[in-house]
N, C-alpha and C positions, 0 to 999 in steps of 0.2 A: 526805615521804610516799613511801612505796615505791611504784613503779610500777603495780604486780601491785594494789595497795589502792585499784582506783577506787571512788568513791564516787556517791552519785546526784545532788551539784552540778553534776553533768554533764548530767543528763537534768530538774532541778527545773525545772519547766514551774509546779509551782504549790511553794507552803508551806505547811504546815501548822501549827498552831500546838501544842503535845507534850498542855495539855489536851484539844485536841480531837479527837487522836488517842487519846488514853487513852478519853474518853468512848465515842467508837466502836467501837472492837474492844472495850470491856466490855458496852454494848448487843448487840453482833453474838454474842459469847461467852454474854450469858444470851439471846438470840432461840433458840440452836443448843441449850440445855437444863443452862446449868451455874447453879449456883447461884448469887446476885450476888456473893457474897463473891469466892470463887473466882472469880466472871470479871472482878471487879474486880482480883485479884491477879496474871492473867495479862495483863490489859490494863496494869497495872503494869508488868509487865520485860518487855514487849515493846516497850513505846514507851520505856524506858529504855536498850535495845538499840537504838532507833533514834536518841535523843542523845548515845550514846554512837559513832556510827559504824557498827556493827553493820549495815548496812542490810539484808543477806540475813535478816536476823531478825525485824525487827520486824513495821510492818503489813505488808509485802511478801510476811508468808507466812500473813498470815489468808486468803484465799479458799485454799489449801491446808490449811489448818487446819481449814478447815469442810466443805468435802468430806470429809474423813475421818469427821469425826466424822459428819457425817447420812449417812453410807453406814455406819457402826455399827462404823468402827476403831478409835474412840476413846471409853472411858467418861467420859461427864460428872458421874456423882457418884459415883468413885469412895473407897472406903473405905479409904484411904494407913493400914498398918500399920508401927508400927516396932518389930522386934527389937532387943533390945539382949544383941549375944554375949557381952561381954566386958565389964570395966572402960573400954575404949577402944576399940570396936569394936560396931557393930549394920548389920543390914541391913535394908532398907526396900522393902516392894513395894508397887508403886503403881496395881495394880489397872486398870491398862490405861489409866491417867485422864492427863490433859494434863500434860507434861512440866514444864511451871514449876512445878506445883502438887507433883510431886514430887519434885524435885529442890532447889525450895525448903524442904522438911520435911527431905530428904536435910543443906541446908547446917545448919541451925535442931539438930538431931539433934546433928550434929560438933562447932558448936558451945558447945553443953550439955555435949558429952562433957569436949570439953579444956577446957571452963573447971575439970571436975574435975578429969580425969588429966592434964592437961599437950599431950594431943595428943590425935587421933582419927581414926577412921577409916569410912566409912558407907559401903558398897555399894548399890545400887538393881538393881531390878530388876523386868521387868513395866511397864515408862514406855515413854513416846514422846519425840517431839523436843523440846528443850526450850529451844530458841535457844542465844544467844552462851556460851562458856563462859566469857569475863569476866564474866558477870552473877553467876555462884555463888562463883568463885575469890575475887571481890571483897568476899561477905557476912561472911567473918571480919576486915576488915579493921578494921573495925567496930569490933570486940571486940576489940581488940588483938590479932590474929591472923594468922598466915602461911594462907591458902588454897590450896586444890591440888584442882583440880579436872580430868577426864577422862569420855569416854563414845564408846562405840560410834556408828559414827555410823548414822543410818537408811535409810540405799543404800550399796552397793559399790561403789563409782567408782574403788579402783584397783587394781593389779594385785601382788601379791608381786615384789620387783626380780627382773625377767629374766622372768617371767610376761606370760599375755596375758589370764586369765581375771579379772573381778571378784571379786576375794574379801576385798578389804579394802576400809573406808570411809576417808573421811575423817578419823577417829577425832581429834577438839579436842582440845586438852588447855590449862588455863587455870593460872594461878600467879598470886597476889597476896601483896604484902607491904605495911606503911603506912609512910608516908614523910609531910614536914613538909606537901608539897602534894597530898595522896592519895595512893590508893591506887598502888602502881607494878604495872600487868597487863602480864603477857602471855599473848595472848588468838590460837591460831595452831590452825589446820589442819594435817595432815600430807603436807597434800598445796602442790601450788606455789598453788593458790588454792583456795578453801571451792567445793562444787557450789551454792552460792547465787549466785556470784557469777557463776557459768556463767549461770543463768538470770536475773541482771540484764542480762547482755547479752545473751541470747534477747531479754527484754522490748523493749530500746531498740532491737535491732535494728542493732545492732554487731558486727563481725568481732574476733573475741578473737587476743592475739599467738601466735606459732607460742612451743611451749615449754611448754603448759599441758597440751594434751591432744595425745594420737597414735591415731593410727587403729590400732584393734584388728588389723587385718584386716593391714595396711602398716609399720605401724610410724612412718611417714611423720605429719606433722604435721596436728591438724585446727581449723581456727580458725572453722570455724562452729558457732557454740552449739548452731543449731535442729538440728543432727547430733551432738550429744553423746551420745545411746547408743549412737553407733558407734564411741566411743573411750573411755580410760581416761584419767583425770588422771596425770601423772607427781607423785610425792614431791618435799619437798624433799632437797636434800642426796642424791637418789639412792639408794644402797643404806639409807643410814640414817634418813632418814625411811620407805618402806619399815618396815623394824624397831621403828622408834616405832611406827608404827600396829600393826603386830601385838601388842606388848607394851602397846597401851594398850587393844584388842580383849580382850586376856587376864583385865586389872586390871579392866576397867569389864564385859565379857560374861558371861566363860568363872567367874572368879572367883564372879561371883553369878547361877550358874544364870540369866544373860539369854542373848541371839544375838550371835551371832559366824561369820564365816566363810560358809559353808554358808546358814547360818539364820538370815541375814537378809533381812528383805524389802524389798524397792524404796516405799519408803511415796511415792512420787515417782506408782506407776503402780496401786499396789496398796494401794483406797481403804479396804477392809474387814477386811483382818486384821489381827490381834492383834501390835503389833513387839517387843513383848516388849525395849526397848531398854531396855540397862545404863550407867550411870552407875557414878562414885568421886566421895566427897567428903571432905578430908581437914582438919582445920585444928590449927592449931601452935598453942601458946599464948606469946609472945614472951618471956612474965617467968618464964617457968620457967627461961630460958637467958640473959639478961641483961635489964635495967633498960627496958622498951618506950621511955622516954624516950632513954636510951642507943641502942638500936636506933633510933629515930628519927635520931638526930645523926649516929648513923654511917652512916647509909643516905643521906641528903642530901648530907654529905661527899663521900659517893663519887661519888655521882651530878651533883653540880655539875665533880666532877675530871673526869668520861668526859665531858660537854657543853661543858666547856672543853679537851681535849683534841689535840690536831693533828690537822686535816682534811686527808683526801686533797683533790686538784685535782679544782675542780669542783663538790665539798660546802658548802653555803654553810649548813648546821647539822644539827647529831649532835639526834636524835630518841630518844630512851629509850622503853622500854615505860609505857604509860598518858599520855605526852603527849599524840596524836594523841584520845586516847580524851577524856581532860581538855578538852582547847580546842575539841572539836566541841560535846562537852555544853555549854559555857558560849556558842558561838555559835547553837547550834541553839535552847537555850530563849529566847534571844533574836527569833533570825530564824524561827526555824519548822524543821518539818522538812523537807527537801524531798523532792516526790512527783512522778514521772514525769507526765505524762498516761495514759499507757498504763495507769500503775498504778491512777489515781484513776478511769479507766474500768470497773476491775475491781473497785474497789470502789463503784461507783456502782451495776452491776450486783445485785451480793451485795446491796448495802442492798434496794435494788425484790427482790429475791426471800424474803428474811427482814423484808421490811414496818418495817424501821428506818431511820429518820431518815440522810439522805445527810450527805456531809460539808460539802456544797455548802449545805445547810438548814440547819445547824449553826451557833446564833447565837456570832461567836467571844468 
């Protein structure tokens, strides 16, 4: 596990069990005025982001989730329209409504496309946050399909290389391809860590390493969480992550008439307006380009050669994209998922305000 990738096995004070997380955040989703369907299907990938790892994703961001929406930044029955431009090509707005709900219609769209034309393409536009980007990269895998997924992200936490101003987010970007033991994701930030993971360490009350953020003002390093809007995330890679995030602002924003740059809002501070956030959703059809089966074989080949490969000193195993992801979901539905205190405090609150059944009541 990369270092940078802590997870909340550090702070599981309790576990939860992925039913009974599902059931809660879909209770807490129709109390806040969505329809059951709907808030069954985001209580779906969200606790599926949370077995899968993802932990800035899942329950961890319903009481933000739900402030937006009853402060009125968020449509709950919104009317998801799809354009379709081209043969292999539509754009989708999503009517201000909860970002699973459409970003999921986004992947479902792409889809449909390439199972005709071979590939696809779907823009979004008018959504919100919509969790992990392995959750979408990963829906064509399904379907014998490469996924490719990207999106602006919903604060600016970093700066243009050699910049001091917020003008770029995080901006995800996801890739899936299927292999003999699933799906192979990679599921990355553009920055050294996701701003979710900034505020797991707010929550626990942890000092984050020097190397993540710097002080706007200094340049100088700053490792306390609860002071992150005094700083910027650094990129990976420096100038070139930088550049990823801009050209994926372009593909996911700019491209479909969403925010980028300038015209994005802080949805962290600013509970009531419209984020207008852009999404890309893209999917391959594998048998247009050789035999899925074949792509299977050769995909495993490979990836057994790079996991048996020669370790530097020190490395005691090569980790591939979707491992991590893989063996959390098969341990987590086992064991539960784990939940801070902190966290389960805030969700205990939320339940006593929206009059729904606590987790702690919840026969398991």
């Amino acid at each position: 596990m990369n270092m940078t990738d802590i997870s909340r096995e550090q702070d599981a004070d309790h576990r939860l069990a992925a039913a009974l997380a599902e059931s809660f955040i879909g209770d807490v989703m129709t109390a806040v005025g969505l329809p059951a369907s709907d808030a069954a299907k985001v209580a779906r990938l969200m606790t599926e982001a949370d077995l899968t790892g993802a932990d800035a994703h899942g329950i961890f961001r319903l009481p933000q989730y739900v402030r937006r929406i009853r402060a009125g930044g968020v449509n709950t029955r919104p009317q998801i329209s799809v354009e379709q431009t081209a043969a292999a090509t539509a754009l989708v707005d999503g009517d201000n409504g909860m970002g699973h709900l459409v970003v999921s219609r986004a992947a479902e769209t792409a889809i449909a496309l390439a199972r005709a034309a071979g590939v696809a393409w779907v823009g979004v536009r008018r959504s919100n946050h919509a969790g992990t980007a392995g959750l979408y990269a990963a829906m064509p895998v399904a379907h014998g399909m490469i996924g490719l997924y990207g999106a602006v992200a919903n604060a600016n936490h970093m700066a243009v290389w050699g910049g001091s101003e917020l003008l770029l987010g995080t901006n995800p970007l996801g890739i899936a391809a299927p292999s003999g033991q699933g799906p192979v994701v990679l599921d990355m930030a553009t920055t050294v860590v996701s701003y979710g993971t900034v505020k797991k360490y707010a929550l626990a009350g942890r000092e984050m390493p020097e190397g993540w953020l710097v002080d706007t003002q200094t340049g100088g390093p700053l490792t306390d969480p609860k002071r992150s809007a005094e700083g910027l995330l650094l990129p990976i890679g420096g100038y070139k992550g930088s550049g990823l995030a801009l050209m994926l602002g372009l593909l996911g924003g700019v491209l479909n008439g969403a925010a980028f740059g300038r015209d994005v809002i802080d949805f962290n501070y600013n509970q009531d307006g419209a984020a207008n956030t852009g999404h890309f959703m893209a999917a391959i059809d594998v048998k247009r380009f050789v035999p899925l089966a074949s792509f299977v074989a050769q995909t495993d080949r490979h990836l057994a050669d790079l996991r048996a490969s020669k370790r530097l000193p020190g490395v005691d195993q090569i980790r591939l994209p979707g491992d991590r992801r893989r063996e959390c979901r098969i341990e987590r539905l086992r064991d539960g998922i784990p939940l801070p205190a902190a966290l389960l405090a805030q969700l205990d609150r939320l339940a006593a305000e929206l009059g729904v059944r606590a987790l702690r009541a919840r026969p398991v």
